[in-house]
N, CA, C and O of each residue as an XYZ file, in Angstrom:
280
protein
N      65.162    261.908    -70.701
C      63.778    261.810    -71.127
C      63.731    261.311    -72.568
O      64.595    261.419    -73.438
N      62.479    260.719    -72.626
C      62.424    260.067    -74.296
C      61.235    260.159    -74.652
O      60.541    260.553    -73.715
N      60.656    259.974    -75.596
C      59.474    260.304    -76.477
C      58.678    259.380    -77.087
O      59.418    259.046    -78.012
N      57.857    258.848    -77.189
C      57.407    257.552    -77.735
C      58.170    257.331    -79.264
O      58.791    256.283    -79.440
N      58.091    258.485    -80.500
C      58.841    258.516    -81.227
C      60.309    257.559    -81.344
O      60.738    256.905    -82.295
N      60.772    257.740    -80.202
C      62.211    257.229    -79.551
C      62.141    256.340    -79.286
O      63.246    255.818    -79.435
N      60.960    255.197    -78.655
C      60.943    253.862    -78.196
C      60.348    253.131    -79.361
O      60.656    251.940    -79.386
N      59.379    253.649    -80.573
C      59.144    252.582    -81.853
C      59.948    252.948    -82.722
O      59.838    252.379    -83.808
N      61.030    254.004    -82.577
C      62.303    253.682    -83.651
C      63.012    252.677    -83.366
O      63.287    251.714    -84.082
N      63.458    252.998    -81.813
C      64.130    251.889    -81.436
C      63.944    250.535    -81.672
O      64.816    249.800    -82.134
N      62.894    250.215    -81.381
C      62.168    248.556    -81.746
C      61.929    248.379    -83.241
O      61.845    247.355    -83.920
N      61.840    249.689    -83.563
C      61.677    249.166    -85.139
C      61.431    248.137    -86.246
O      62.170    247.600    -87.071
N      59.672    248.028    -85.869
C      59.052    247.211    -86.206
C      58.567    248.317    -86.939
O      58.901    249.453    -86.600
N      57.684    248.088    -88.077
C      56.964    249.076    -88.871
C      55.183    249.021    -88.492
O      54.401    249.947    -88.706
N      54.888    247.876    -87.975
C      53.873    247.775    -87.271
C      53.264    248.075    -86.480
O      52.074    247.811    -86.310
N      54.348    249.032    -85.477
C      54.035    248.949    -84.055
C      53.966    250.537    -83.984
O      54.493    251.433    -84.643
N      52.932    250.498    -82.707
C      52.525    252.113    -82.467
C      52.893    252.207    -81.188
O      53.382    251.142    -80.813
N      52.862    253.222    -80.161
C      52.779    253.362    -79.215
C      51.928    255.114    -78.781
O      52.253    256.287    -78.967
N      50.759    254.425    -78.152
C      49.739    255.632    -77.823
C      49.097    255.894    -76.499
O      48.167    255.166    -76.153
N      49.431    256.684    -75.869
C      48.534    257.437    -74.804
C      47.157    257.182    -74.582
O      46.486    257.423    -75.585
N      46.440    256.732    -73.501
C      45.400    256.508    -73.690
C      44.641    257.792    -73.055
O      44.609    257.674    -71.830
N      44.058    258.913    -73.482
C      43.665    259.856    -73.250
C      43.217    259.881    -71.674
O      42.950    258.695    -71.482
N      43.037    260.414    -70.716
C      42.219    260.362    -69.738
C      41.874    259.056    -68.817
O      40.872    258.948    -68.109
N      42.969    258.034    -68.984
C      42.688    257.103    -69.060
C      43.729    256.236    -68.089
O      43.454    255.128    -67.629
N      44.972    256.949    -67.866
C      46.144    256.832    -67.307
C      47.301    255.267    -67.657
O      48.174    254.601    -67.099
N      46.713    255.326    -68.654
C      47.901    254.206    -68.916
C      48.206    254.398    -70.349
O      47.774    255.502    -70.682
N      48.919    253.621    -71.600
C      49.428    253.863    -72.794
C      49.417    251.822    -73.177
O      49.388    250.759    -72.557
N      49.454    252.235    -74.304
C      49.365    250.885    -75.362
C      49.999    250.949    -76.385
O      50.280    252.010    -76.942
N      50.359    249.676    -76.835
C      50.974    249.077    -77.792
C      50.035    249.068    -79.231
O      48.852    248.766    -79.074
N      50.301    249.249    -80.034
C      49.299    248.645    -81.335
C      49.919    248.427    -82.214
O      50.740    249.223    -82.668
N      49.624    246.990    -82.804
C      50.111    246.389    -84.220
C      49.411    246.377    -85.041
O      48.283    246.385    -84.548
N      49.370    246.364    -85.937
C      48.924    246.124    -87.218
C      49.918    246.401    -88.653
O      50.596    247.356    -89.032
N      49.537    244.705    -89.348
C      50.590    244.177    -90.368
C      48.956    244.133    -91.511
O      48.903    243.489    -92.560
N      47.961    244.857    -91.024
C      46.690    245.107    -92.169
C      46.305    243.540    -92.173
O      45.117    243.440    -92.480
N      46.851    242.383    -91.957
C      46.061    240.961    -92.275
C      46.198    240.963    -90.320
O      45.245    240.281    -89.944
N      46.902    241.400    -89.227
C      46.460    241.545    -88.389
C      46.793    242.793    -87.495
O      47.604    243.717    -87.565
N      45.618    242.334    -86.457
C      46.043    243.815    -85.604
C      45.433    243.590    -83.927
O      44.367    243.040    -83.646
N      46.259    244.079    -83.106
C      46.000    243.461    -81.561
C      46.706    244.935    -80.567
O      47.507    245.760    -81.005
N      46.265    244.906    -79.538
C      47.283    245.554    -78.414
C      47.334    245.592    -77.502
O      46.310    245.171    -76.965
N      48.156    245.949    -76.781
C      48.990    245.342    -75.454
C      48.920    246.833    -74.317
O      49.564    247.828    -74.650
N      48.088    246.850    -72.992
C      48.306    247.808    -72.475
C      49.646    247.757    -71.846
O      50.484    246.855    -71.855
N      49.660    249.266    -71.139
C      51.206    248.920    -70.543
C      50.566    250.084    -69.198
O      50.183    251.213    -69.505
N      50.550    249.779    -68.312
C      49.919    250.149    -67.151
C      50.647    251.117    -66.235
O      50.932    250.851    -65.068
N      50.894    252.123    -66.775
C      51.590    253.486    -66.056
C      51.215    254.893    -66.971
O      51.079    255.181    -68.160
N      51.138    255.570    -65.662
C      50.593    256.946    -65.954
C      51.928    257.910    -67.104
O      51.317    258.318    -68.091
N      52.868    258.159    -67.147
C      53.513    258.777    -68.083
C      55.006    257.660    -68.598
O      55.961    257.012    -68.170
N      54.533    257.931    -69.378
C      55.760    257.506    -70.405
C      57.087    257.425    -69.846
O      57.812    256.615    -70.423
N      57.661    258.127    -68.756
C      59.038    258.159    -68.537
C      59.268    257.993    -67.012
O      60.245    258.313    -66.335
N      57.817    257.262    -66.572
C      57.656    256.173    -65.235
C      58.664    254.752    -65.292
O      59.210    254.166    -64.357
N      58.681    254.425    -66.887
C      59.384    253.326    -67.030
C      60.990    253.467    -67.503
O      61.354    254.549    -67.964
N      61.633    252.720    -67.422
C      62.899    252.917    -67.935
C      62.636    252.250    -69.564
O      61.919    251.322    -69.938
N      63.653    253.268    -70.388
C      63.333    252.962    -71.974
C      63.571    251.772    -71.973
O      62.608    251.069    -72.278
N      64.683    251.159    -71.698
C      65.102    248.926    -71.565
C      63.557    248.333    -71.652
O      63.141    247.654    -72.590
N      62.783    248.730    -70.475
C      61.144    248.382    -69.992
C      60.873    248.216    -71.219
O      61.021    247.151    -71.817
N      60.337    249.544    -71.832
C      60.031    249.979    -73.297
C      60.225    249.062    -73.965
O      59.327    248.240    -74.146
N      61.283    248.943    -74.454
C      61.829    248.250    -75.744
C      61.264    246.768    -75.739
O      60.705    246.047    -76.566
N      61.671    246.654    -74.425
C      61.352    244.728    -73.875
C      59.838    244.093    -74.252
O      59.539    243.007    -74.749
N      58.862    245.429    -73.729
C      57.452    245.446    -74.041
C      57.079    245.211    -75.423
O      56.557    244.162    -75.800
N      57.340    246.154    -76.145
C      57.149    246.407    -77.845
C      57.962    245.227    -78.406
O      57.415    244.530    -79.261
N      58.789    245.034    -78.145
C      59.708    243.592    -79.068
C      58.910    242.207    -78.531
O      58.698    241.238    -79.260
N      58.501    242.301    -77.096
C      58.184    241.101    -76.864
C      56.117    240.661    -77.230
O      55.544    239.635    -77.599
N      55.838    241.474    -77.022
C      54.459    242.153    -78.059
C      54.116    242.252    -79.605
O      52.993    241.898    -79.965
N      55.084    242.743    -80.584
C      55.221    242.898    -81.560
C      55.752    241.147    -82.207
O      55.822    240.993    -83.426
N      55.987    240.305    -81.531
C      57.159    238.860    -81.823
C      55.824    238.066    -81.656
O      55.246    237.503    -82.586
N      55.332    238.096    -80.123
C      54.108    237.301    -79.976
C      52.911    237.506    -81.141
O      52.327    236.515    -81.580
N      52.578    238.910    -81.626
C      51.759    239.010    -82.889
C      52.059    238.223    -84.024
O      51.384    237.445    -84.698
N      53.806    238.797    -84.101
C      54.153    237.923    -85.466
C      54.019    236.256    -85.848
O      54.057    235.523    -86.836
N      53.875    236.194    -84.674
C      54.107    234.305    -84.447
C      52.426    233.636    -84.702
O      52.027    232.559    -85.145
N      51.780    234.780    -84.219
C      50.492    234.506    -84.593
C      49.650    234.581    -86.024
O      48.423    234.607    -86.125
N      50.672    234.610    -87.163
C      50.312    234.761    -88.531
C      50.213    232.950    -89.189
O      49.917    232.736    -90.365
């Protein structure tokens, strides 16, 4: 088991969030570098539906597409 904590260390971007969407059944991505900010759903009910690899792939490939957009 892993922790969201555990999947934006890993990717370790300083930008990047990863949050629960309350009541809502899925979780998201969020960037923000303060000149921008965007996010990326990720469409599963708990966090450890996906394999962490999934994770990482999501947030790096999310967090790269933002950056490119500066």
């Amino acid at each position: 088991m892993f922790t969201t904590e555990t999947v934006v260390h890993l990717i370790g971007d300083p930008c990047l969030k990863l949050y629960r969407a309350k009541g809502k059944g899925y979780w998201y991505f969020e960037f923000d570098d303060q000149r921008l900010s965007g996010t990326k759903m990720v469409l599963v009910k708990r966090l450890n539906d996906l394999p962490l690899d999934v994770w990482l792939n999501e947030g790096r490939t999310f967090a790269a597409a933002m950056r490119a957009k500066r």
